[in-house]
Every structure is written in structure tokens, then in C-alpha cells.
C-alpha positions as CSV (number, residue, x, y, z in Angstrom):
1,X,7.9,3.9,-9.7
2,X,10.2,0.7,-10.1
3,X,10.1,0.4,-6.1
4,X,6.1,0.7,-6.3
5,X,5.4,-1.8,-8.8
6,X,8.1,-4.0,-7.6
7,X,6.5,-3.9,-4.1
8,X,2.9,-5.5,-5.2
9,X,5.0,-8.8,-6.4
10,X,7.0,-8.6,-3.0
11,X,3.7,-8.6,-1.4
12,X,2.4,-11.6,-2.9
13,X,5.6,-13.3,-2.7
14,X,6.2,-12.9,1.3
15,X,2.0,-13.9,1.5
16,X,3.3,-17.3,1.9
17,X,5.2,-16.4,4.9
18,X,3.5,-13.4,6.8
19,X,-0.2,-12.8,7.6
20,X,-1.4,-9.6,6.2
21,X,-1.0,-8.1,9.3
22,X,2.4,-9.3,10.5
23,X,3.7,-8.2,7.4
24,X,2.3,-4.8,7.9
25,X,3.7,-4.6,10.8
26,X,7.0,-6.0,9.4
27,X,7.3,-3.6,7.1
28,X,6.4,-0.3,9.0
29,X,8.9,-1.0,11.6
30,X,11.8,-1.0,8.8
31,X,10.6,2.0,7.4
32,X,9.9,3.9,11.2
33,X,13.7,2.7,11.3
34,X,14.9,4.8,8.2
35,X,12.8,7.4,8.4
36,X,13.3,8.1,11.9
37,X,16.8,8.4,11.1
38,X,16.3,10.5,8.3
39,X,13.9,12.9,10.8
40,X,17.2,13.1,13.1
41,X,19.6,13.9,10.7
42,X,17.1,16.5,9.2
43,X,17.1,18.2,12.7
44,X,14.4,16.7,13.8
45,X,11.5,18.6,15.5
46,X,8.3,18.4,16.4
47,X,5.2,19.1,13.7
48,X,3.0,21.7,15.2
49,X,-0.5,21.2,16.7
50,X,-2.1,22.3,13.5
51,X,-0.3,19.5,11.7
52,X,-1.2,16.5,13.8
53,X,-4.9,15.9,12.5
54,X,-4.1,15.3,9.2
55,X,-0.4,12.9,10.0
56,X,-3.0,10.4,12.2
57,X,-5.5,10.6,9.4
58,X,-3.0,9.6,7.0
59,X,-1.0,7.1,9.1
60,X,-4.0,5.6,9.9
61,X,-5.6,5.3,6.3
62,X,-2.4,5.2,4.3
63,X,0.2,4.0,6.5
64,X,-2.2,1.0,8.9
65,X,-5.4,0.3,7.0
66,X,-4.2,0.7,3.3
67,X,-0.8,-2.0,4.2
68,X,-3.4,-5.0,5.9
69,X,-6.4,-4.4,3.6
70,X,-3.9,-4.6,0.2
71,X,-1.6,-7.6,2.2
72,X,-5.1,-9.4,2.7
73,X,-6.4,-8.9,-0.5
74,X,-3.1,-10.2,-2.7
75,X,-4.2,-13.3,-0.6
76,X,-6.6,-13.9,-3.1
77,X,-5.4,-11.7,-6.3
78,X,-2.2,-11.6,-7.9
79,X,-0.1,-8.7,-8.1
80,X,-1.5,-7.7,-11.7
81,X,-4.9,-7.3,-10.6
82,X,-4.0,-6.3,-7.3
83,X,-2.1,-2.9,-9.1
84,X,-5.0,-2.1,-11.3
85,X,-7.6,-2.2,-8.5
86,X,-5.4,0.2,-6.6
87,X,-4.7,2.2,-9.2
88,X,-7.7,3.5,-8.9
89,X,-6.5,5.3,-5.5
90,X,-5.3,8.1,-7.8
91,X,-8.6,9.0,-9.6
92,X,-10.1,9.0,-6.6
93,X,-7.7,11.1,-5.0
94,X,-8.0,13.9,-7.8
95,X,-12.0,13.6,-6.9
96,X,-10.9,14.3,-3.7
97,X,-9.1,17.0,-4.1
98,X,-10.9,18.1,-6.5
99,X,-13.9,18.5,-4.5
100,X,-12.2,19.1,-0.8
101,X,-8.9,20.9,-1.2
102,X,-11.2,23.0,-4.5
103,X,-8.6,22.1,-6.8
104,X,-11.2,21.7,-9.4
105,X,-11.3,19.6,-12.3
106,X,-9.6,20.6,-15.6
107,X,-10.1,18.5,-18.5
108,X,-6.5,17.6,-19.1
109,X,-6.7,16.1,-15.6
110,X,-9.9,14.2,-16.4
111,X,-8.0,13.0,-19.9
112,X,-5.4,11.7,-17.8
113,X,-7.4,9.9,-15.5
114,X,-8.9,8.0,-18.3
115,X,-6.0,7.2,-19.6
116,X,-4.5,6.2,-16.3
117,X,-7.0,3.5,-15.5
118,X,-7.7,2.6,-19.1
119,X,-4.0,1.5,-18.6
120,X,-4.6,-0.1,-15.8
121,X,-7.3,-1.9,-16.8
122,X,-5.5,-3.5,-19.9
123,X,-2.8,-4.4,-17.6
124,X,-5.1,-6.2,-14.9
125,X,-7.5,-8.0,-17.3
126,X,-3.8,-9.5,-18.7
127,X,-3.1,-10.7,-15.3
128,X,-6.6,-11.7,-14.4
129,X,-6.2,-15.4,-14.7
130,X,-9.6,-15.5,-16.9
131,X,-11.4,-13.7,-14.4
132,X,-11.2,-16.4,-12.0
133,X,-10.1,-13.5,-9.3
134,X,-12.3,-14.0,-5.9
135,X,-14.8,-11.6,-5.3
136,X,-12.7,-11.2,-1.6
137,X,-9.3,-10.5,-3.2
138,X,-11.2,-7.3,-5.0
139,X,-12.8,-5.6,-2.4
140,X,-10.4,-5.9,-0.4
141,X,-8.0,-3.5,-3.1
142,X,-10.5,-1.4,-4.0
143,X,-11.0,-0.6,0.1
144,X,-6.8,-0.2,0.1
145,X,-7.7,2.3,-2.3
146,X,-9.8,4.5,-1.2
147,X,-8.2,4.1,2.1
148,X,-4.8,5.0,0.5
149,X,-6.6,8.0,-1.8
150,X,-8.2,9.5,1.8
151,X,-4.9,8.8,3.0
152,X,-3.1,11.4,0.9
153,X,-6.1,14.1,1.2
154,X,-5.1,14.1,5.2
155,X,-0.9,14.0,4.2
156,X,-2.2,16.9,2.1
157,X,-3.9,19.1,4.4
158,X,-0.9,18.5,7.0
159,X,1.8,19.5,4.6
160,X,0.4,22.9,5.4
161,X,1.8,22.9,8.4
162,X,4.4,20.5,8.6
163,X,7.8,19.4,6.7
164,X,7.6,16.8,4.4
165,X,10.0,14.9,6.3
166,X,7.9,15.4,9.7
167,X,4.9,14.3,8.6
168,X,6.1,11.0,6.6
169,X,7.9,9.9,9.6
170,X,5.5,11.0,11.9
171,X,2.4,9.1,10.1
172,X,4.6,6.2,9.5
173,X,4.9,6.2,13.6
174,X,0.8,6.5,13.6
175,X,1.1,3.3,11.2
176,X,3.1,1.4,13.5
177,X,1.5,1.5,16.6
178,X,-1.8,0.9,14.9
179,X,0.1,-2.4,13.9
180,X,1.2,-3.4,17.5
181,X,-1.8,-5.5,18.0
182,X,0.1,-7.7,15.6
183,X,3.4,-7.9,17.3
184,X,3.0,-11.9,18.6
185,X,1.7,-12.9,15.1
186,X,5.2,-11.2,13.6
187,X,7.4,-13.2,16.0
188,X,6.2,-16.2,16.0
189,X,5.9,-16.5,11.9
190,X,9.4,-14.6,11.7
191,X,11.8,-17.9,10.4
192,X,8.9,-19.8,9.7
193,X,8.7,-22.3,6.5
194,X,7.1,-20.6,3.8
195,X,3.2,-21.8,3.5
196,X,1.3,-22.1,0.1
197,X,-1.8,-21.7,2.2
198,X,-0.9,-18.2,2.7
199,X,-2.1,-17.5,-0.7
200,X,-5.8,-19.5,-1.2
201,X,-4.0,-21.2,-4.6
202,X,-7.5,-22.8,-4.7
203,X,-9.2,-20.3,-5.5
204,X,-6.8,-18.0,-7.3
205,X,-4.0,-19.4,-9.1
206,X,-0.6,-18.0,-10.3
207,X,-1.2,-15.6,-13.2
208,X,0.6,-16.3,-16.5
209,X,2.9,-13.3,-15.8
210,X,2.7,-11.9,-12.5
211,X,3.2,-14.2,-9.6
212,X,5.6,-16.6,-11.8
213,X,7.8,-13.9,-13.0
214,X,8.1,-12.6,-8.9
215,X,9.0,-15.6,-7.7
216,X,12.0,-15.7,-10.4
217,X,12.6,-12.7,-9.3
218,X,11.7,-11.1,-5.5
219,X,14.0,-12.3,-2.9
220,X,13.7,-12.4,0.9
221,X,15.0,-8.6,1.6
222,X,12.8,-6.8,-1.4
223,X,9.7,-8.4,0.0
224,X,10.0,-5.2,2.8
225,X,10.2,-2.4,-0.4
226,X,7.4,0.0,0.8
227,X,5.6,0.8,-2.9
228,X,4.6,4.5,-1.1
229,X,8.4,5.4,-1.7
């Protein structure tokens, strides 16, 4: 949870040096790193044939579209705001599942979907900036949410078939080389001075506690911390 939160201030921090792709694709290459490691030292192995549908679906959704749509849209939003919009990936994920894996929905799990983006809400309003947040910024987090929410219904259905290791590392793969097309826009921004225009300051400035507290506080290395893990 500390790695997850941490990661949307990390995002917003390494905005000024990374375009959302490049960053996306920064980021999935460290993590096809480690968790290719981890797949060896596990034993490795291929998933099955039944597995594969739902590891491209979620590397795709989850591991590709979710990293440049949320990258793009803390452009434009600070972290704060960013976390609440995307914390509504979880509600809709128990829609989801509710209504394709027929999970149902019990009220304790609709109580705590209130309460989870009640939360939320409070939190992001706080960080809001007096609602000054572009219109851009937004839909851009709510579509890393449902892509991140669709995401987890594909990780799901694989799971069936599949180790947990297998297909992690195996959708991170699928999330990577949906990122190649960004490859030349990586290097050549890799050691590059950092650029305020990377986040459009005119139209969404710092909010009172997000974006000033990260940059006391994220460093170079953290700005890589995958908030999936």
C-alpha cells in the first residue's frame, strides 16, 4: 500500500523528465527485469494455452494502457486527485466481477465500496487545488481506471490456469513490448534536464500537499516504484 500510494507522487515527480510514454516504458522494463528473474528462479515454465488470453488482456489494459493513460493524465492533475480518480478502478472492478466472474454483490461489499470512494473523494477534493483540475487530467484517470479495473478481470480469469508468478511476468512482458514504440523517446530524454513543462503548471498548479510534499520527498530511483506491487 505504501509502494502504491508512493508511486502516484513518483509519477508526478519524474513528469518533468519523461513523457508519459517513455516513462511507461521505463518503468516496465525494470520490473520485466525483476520479475523475469523471479519467473527463473521459480522454475520458470510456460503458462498454458488456456492461460494466454486473459495475461495479453491484462498486460495490455493493466500493464500498457493503464501506465501511459495515468503518466499522461498526472500531467495535468496532481497526485491527490490523480489517486482518487483511480480509486475508483476497484469499484468498478467488483462491478465487474460481480457481473462477469458471478461473484455477486453482497451488501457488505457494496458498504465498502461506499466507504472506499467516500474516502477517496475527501482525500482528492483536499488535493484538488480549488477545483482548478483540467478537464484533460480527469479523463484521462478515470480511463486508467477502467482500463486498470478490465485489467484485473483478464489477470483473473488467467489465474485459472496459470501461476501467479507466470502470469504477472508474463503480462508485464505483454506491457512491454506494447511500449517499444516508445523506445527512441526513452533514450533520448534518459539524462535530460528536468522540464517544468512536463507538467502544464499553467493550468494545474502544485497542490497544497501533494506535489510539494513529493518533491521533499521522491528521489530519482523511487520515481520507477510500480504502485501495482
Amino acid at each position: 500500500m505504501v509502494l502504491w500510494a508512493s508511486a502516484f507522487m513518483a509519477i508526478r515527480s519524474a513528469g518533468g523528465h519523461f513523457a508519459p510514454g517513455a516513462l511507461a516504458l521505463g518503468r516496465l522494463l525494470v520490473a520485466s527485469l525483476a520479475l523475469g528473474v523471479v519467473w527463473l528462479l521459480s522454475g520458470g515454465g510456460w503458462p498454458t494455452r488456456a492461460a494466454w488470453p486473459g495475461i495479453l488482456g491484462s498486460g495490455l489494459l493493466w500493464f500498457g494502457l493503464y501506465m501511459v493513460t495515468l503518466n499522461w493524465g498526472e500531467r495535468d492533475v496532481d497526485a491527490g486527485t490523480a489517486a482518487m480518480l483511480v480509486n475508483i478502478g476497484p469499484i468498478l472492478l467488483a462491478l465487474l466481477g460481480g457481473w462477469l466472474l458471478h461473484e455477486g454483490f453482497p451488501r457488505r461489499l457494496a458498504a465498502g465500496m461506499a466507504v472506499s470512494f467516500g474516502g477517496a473523494l475527501v482525500v482528492g477534493i483536499s488535493e484538488s487545488d480549488g477545483g482548478r483540475t483540467p478537464v484533460i487530467g480527469v479523463v484521462l484517470c478515470l480511463v486508467a481506471a477502467v482500463c486498470y479495473a478490465a485489467g484485473v478481470v483478464c489477470q483473473k480469469l488467467a489465474l485459472g490456469h496459470a501461476s501467479a508468478v507466470q502470469v504477472t511476468t508474463f503480462g508485464c512482458f505483454t506491457g512491454t513490448a506494447a511500449c517499444l514504440p516508445f523506445a527512441g523517446q526513452l533514450l533520448s530524454q534518459l539524462g535530460a534536464p528536468y522540464n517544468p513543462r512536463g507538467h502544464n503548471l499553467t493550468r494545474s498548479r502544485p497542490s497544497r500537499h501533494g506535489d510539494q510534499r513529493a518533491r521533499r520527498v521522491i528521489t530519482g530511483p523511487v520515481d520507477l516504484v510500480r504502485e501495482d506491487y
